[in-house]
C-alpha positions in Angstrom: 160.6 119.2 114.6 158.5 122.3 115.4 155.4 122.2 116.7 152.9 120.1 114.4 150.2 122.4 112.9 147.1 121.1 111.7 148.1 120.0 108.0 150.9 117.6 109.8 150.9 114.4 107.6 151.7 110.8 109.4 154.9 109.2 108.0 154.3 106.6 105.8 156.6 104.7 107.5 154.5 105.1 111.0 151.6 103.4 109.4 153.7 100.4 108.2 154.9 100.2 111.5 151.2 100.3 112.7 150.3 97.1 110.3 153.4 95.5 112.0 151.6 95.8 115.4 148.7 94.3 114.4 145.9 94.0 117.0 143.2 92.3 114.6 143.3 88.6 113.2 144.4 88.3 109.5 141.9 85.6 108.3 140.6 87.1 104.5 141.8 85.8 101.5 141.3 87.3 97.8 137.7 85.5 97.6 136.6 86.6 101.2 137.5 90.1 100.4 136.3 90.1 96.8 132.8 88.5 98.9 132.9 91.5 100.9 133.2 93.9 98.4 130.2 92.2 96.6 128.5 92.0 99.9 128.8 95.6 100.4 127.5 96.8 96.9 124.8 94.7 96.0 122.1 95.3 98.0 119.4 98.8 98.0 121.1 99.8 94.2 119.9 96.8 91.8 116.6 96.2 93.9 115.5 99.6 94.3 117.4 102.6 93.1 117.6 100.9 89.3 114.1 101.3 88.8 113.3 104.3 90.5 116.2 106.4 88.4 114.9 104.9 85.6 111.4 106.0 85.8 112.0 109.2 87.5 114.9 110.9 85.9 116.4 108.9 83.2 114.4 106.6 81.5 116.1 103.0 79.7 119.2 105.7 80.1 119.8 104.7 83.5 122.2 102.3 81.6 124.1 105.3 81.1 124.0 106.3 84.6 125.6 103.3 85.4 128.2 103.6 83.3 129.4 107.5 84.6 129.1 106.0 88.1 130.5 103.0 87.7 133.9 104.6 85.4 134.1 107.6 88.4 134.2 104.6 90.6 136.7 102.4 88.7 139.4 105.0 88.9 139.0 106.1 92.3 139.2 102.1 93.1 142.3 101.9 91.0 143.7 104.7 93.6 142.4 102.7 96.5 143.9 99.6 94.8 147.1 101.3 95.4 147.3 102.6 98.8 145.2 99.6 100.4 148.3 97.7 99.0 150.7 100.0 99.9 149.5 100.7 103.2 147.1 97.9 104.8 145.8 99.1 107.7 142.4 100.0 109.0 141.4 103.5 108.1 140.7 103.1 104.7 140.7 106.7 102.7 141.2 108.1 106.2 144.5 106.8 106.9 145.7 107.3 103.0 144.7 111.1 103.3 146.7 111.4 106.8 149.7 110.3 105.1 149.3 112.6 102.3 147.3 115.7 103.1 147.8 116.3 106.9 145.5 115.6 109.5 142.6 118.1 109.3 142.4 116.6 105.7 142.3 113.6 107.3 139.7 114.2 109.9 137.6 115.7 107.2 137.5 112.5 105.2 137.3 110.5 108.4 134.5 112.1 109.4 132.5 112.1 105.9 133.4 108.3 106.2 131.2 108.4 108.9 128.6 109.6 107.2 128.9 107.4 104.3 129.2 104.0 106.6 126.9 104.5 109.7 124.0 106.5 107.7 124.8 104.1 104.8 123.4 101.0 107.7 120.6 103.2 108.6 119.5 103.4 105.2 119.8 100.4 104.0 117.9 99.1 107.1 114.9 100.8 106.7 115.1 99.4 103.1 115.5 96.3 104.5 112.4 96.8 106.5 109.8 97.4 103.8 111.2 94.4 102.0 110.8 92.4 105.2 107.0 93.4 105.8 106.3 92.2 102.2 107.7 89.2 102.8 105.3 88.9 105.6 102.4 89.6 103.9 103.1 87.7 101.1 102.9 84.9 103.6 99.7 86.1 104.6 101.3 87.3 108.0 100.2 91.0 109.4 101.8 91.0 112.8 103.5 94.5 112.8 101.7 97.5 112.5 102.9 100.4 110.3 102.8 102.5 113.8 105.9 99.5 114.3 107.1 99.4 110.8 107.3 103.3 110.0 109.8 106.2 111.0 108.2 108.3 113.5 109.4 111.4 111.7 109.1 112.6 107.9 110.4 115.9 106.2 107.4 118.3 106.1 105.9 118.8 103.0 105.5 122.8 103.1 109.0 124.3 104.3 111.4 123.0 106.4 111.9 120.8 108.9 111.0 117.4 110.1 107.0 116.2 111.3 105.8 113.5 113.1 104.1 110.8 111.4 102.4 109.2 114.4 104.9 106.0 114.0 106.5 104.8 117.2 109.4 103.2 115.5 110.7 101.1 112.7 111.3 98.1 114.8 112.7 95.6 111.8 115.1 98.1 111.3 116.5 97.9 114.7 116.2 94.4 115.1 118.3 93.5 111.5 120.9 96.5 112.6 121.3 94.7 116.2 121.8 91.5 114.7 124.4 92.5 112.0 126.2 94.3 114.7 126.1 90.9 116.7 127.5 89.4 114.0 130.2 92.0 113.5 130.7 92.0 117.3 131.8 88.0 117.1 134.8 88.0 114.7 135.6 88.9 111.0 135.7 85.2 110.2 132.2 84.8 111.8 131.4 87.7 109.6 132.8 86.9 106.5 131.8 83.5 106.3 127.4 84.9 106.8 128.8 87.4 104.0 129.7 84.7 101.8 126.4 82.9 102.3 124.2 85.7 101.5 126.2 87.1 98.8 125.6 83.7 97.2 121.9 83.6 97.7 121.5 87.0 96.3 123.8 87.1 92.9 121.7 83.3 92.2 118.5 85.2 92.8 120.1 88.6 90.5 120.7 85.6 87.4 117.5 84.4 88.1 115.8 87.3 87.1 118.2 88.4 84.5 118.1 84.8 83.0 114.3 84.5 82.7 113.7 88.1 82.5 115.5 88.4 78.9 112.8 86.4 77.2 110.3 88.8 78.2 112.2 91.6 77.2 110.3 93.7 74.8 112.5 96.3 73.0 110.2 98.8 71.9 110.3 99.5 76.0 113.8 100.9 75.7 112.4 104.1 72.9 113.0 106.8 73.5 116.2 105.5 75.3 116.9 109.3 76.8 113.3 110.8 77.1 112.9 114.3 76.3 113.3 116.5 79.1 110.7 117.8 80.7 111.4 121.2 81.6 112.7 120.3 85.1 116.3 119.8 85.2 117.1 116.0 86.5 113.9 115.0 84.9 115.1 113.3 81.6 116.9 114.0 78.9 121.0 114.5 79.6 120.4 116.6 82.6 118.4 113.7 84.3 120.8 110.9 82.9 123.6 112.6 85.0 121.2 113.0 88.3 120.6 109.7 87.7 124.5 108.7 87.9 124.6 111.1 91.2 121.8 109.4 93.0 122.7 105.3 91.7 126.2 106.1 92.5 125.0 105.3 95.8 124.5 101.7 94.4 128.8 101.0 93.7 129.4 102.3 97.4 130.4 99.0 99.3 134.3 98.5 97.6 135.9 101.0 99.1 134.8 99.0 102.4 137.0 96.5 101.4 140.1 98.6 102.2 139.1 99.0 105.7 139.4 95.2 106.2 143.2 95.7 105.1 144.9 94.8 108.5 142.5 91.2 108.0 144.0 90.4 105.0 146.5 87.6 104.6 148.1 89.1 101.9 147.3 92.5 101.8 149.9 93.3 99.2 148.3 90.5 96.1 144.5 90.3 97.5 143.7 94.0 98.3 143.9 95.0 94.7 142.6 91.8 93.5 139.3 92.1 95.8 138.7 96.2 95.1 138.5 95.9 91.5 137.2 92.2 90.8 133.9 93.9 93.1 133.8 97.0 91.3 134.0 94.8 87.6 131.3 92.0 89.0 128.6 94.3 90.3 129.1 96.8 87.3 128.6 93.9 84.6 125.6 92.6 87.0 123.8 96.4 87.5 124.1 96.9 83.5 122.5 93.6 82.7 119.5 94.1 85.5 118.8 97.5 84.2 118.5 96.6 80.6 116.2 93.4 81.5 113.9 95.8 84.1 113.3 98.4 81.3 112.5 95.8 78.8 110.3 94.0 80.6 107.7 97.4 81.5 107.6 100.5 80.8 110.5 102.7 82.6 107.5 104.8 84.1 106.1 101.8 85.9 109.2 101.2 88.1 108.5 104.0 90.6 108.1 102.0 93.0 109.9 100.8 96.1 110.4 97.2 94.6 110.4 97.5 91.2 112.1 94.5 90.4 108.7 92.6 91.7 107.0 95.3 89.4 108.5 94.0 86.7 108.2 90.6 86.9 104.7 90.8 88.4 103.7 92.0 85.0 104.4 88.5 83.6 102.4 85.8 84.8 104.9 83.2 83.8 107.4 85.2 86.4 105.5 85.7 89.3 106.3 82.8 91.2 110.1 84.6 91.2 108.7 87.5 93.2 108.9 85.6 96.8 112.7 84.4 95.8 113.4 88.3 94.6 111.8 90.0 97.7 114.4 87.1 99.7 117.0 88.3 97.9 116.6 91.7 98.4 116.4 90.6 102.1 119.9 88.8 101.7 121.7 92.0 99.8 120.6 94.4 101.7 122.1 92.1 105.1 125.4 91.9 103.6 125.0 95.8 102.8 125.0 96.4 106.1 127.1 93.9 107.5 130.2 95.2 105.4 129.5 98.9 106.2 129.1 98.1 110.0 132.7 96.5 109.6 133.8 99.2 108.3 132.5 101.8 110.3 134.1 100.1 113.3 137.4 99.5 111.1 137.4 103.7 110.8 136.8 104.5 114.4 139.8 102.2 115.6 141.9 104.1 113.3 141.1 107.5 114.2 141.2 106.2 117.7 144.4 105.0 117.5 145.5 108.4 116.3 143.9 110.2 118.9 141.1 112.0 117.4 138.2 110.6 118.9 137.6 108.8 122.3 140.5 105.9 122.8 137.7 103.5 124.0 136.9 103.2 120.1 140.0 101.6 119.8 139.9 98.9 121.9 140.0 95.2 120.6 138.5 92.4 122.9 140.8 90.3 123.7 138.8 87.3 122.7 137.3 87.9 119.4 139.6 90.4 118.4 137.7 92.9 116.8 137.2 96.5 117.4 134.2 95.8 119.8 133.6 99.3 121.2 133.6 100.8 117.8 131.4 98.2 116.6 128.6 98.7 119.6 128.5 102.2 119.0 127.8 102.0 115.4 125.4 99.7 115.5 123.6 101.6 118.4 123.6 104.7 116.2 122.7 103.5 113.0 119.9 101.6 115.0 118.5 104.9 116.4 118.7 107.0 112.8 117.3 103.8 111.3 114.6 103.5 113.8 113.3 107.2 113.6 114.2 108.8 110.4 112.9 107.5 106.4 114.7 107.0 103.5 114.5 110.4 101.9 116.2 111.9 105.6 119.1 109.1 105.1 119.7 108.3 101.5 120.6 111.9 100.0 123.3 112.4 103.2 125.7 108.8 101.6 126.4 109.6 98.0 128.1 113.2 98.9 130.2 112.2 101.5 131.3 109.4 99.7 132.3 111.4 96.5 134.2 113.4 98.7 136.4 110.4 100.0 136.7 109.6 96.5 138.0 112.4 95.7 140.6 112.9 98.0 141.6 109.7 97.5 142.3 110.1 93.8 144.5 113.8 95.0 146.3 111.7 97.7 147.7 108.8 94.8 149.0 112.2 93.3 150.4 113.4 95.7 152.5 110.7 97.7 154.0 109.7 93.6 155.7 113.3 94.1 156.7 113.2 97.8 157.4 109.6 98.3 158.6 108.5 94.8 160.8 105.4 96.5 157.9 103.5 98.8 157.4 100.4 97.9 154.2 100.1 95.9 152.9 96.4 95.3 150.2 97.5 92.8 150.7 100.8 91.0 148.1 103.0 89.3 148.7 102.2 85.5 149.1 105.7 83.5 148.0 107.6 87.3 148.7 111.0 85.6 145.6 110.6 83.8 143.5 107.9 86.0 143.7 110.3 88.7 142.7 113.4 87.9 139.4 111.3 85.4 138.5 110.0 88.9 138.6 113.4 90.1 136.5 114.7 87.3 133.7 112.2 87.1 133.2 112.3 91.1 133.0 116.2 90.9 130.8 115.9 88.3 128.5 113.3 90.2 129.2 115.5 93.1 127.6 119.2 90.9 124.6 117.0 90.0 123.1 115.9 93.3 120.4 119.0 95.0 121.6 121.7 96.2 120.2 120.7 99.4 122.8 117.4 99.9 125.3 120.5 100.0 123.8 122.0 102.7 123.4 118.6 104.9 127.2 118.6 103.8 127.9 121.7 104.9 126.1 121.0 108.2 127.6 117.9 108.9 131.3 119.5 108.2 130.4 122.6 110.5 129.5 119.7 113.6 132.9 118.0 112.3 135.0 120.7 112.6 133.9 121.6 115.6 134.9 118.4 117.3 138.3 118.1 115.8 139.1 121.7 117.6 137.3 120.2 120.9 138.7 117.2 121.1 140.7 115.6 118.0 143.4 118.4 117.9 144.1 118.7 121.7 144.3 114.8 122.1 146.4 113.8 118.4 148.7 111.7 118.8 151.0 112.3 116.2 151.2 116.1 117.7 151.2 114.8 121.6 154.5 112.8 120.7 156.3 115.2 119.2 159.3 117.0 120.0 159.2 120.5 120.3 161.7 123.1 118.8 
């Protein structure tokens, strides 16, 4: 073998070898991974983004929306469905795209991975902390001031660049990310047993509202179903139905997750396919029926707002006493939000760690709980910090891209292996993947063109600071090149 370049794919037969060798404690079944996957979309997307695509750029149409993301992100989970089965181990699209597109490939997924898990946590906790202050005051409780309760910096609204806002920090935020990473810290069986618990509390609160909801429904709400344009592009009509599906696909992101929980699994082979796709099919069927019941019950223009489902439901006096129950529910998704993504961050980091592209310290297991512990305390402290300092309009538009880049690769990578390793064993196949793969290519590159041109520069950006580590550090140190003979 000459010397590796950086396009040098891992052997499939290395990463089998790797599952062999397993470090971590195979406890999941079909149920706790199809949890998971629940646990890890359901959260910010039905209790926040639903309403706020709806009013601003697509009207009753976000249905719509939801349908493009959620068919971009059924075939890229059919292409998941088969390497997670495949290939069970840890890295997710990461370890797929090593196997099948060499290792800069690799590290460019790995890395986007990062943005989509650790700045996914930070979001979602800052969500989490608006949701948590109403809950306090709807208890009559004022204990934290905003100057505790706020980011401390803001994008500035003339040019470019961030401001302060006088805010010290966002303390809720750091306290829920320091607890979920506690949680994650202990064991995946601590972790998918307080994921089953709150996925529970939040799909009874989600039929709640869609069951009692329905008779308030009003359907002179849903016309125009696509309103006319106004002049703007992403504000209504088709132009703003397909922003829409850009910004809510941010909503389905939570099943690919499950695939980093592979080397957990008991049987990888049956329950990783099983889990990826029963989540994708539960939260779809669940996102459709909210959306039509929010834009029935109000106006579409009256769900700008950063809980809209209490909007809607505070407009009905016989529904009001639901609003504490939804606001505790959006407390319990957006948990299990970031309780999967923090698993899976640390899953991601042990993988590329193993492979030598970052530090090996992010590899290491403890002995006791047998989790990726390292990994695990660094995410959480990061996603504490950029949760702590930084608002929702910093964090949310920097998820979506990155994860539509996985996506895509993913849906190449399927491709690809089916020509260059024809004979390996598959135990769940991509039906008809000539044409699921490249659609799953198409609709992510769509949702990819119709996101601002300024998520393309933060990509940009973020690959740029990417790069430049894997030439510091990740290409000196691989060990796939390090143990290779030379010619």
């Amino acid at each position: 073998m000459g010397r590796l370049g950086i396009l040098a794919t891992k052997p499939v037969a290395k990463l089998l070898a790797e599952c062999g060798d397993n470090p971590l404690h195979p406890s999941l079944g079909a149920a706790s991974l199809t949890a998971l996957g629940v646990g890890g979309i359901i959260g910010t997307g039905i209790f926040v983004l639903l309403g706020v695509t709806a009013a601003q750029n697509a009207g009753p149409a976000v249905i719509i929306s939801l349908v493009i993301a959620a068919l971009g992100c059924a075939f890229a989970a059919l292409c998941y469905a088969e390497f997670a089965a495949m290939v069970p181990v840890a890295g997710s699209a990461y370890a797929y795209t090593y196997a099948t597109l060499g290792e800069f490939v690799a590290w460019f997924v790995g890395w986007n991975l990062v943005l989509e898990y650790m700045f996914a946590v930070a979001t979602v906790s800052v969500g989490w902390s608006r949701y948590f202050v109403k809950l306090l005051e709807h208890f009559g409780v004022s204990m934290l001031p905003s100057a505790l309760s706020s980011a401390p910096f803001d994008f500035a609204p003339q040019g470019v660049g961030l401001v302060s806002t006088g805010a010290i920090v966002n303390l809720p935020a750091v306290a829920i990310v320091a607890l979920v990473t506690t949680v994650c810290y202990r064991g995946i069986r601590q972790s998918s047993l307080v994921n089953g618990f709150v996925v529970a509390a939040k799909i009874v609160v989600i039929l709640l509202v869609i069951g009692f909801g329905v008779f308030y429904v009003d359907p002179d709400h849903w016309k125009p179903f696509i309103p006319e344009n106004t002049g703007v592009r992403g504000q209504y009509g088709p132009s703003g139905v397909l922003l829409a599906s850009g910004i809510i696909f941010f909503a389905f992101i939570g099943f690919d997750a499950v695939s980093t929980a592979a080397q957990e699994a008991k049987n990888p082979g049956r329950d990783m396919p099983i889990a990826i796709i029963a989540s994708l099919l539960i939260c779809t069927v669940l996102y459709i029926l909210m959306s039509g019941v929010l834009t029935g019950m109000v106006p579409y223009q009256q769900l700008n707002d950063a809980a809209p489902v209490a909007v809607a439901l505070m407009a009905h006096e016989g529904l009001r006493w639901l609003v504490p129950w939804v606001i505790v529910g959006a407390i319990a998704g957006m948990t299990s939000v970031m309780l999967v993504m923090t698993l899976a961050q640390a899953r991601i980091f042990l993988s590329m760690a193993r492979d030598g592209l970052v530090p090996q310290a992010l590899g290491r297991v403890h002995p006791r709980f047998r989790t990726p512990h390292v990994a695990t305390l660094v995410t959480g402290v990061c996603a504490a910090a950029i949760g702590g300092l930084f608002p929702i309009a910093v964090l949310g538009a920097m998820v979506s891209i990155g994860t539509l880049v996985a996506f895509i690769v993913v849906c190449a990578g399927v491709l690809i292996l089916r020509r260059t390793r024809p004979d390996q064993p598959r135990p769940f196949r991509v039906p008809a993947v000539s044409l699921v793969a490249p659609l799953g290519i198409g609709f992510c590159v769509l949702m990819a063109v119709s996101l601002p041109g300024g998520t393309w520069w933060r990509l940009i950006i973020w690959t740029a600071i990417g790069v430049g580590i894997y030439f510091a550090y990740g290409y000196r140190n691989s060990a796939l090149r390090r143990l290779a003979p030379e010619s």
